[in-house]
N, C-alpha and C positions, 0 to 999 in steps of 0.2 A: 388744102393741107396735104404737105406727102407724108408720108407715116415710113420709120426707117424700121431694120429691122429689129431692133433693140424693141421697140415699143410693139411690132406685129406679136413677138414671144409673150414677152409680156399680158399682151391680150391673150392670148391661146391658152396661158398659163392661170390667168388671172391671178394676177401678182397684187399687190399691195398698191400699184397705181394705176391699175386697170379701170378702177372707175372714174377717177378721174379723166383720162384720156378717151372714153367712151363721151361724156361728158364735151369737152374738146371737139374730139371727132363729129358727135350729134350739132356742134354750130356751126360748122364748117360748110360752106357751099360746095366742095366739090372734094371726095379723096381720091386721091393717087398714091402709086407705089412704084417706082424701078422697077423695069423688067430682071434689072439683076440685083437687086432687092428681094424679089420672089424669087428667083432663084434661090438665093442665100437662104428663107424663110423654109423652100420645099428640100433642101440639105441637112437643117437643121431638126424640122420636123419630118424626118423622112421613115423612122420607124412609126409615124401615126398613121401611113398612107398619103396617097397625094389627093386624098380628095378632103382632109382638112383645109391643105392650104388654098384650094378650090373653092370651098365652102367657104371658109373663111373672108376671098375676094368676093364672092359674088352676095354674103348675106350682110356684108356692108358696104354692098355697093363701094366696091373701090376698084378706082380705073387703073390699068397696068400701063405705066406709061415709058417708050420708048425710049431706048439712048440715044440720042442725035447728039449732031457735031455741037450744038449749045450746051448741051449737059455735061459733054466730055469737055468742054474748055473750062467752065466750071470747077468742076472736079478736079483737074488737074491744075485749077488757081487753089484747090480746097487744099490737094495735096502737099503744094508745094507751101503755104502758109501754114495749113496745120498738120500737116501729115505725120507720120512717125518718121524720123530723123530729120525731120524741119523745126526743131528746138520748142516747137509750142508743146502746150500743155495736153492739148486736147487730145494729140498722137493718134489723128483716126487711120483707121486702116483702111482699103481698099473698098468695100463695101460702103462702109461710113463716108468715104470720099463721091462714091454714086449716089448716097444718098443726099450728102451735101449741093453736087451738082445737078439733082433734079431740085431740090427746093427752088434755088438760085436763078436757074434761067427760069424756072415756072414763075417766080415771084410769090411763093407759099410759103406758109410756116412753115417748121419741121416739126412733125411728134416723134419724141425719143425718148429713150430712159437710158441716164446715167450721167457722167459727167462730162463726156468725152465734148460734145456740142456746146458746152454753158460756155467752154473757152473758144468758139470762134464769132463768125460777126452773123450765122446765120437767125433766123428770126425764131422764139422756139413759139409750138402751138399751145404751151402750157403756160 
């Protein structure tokens, strides 16, 4: 499963779908997250200190996984199909779009929250 950052908040937050996605997460044989996924995660939570988003990787066990030329070609099919000024629905942004392209070449679900994923073809882990 790669977990994007929409769904990382969420957990940190414990939102209203948080158990559910724990749930999800706990059947998963292996998580992962974008390196620039965690970025995004330690900018957004950057007034908590960076050792939440630390903590956070390492007490669920989730692998931080690189961008290679598979994920960027990915990503930029994510882009150019759902991206924001490619007519779709789902209008993801930049982030969303790495997040898209690590699902895709890994062959994983995606854990998310919201609605921006429900409109393209990738797999959700909910």
């Amino acid at each position: 499963m790669i977990i994007d950052t929409s769904a990382a908040v969420a957990l940190l937050r414990a939102e209203s779908e948080a158990a559910a996605m724990i749930a999800a997460m706990g059947a998963a044989p292996r998580l992962g997250m974008s390196a620039a996924g965690v970025l995004e995660l330690s900018i957004v939570a950057a007034s908590a200190g960076p050792e939440l988003v630390e903590d956070f990787l390492r007490d669920l066990r989730i692998e931080v996984i690189t961008v290679d030329a598979e994920h960027l070609r990915w990503a930029r099919i994510g882009h150019a199909r759902y991206g924001r000024g490619s007519g779709s629905p789902a209008k993801l942004n930049f982030g969303d779009c790495l997040s898209y392209g690590a699902a895709k070449a890994e062959g994983r679900p995606l854990l998310y929250k919201g609605s921006d994923f429900v409109h393209t073809d990738v797999e959700s882990a909910l």
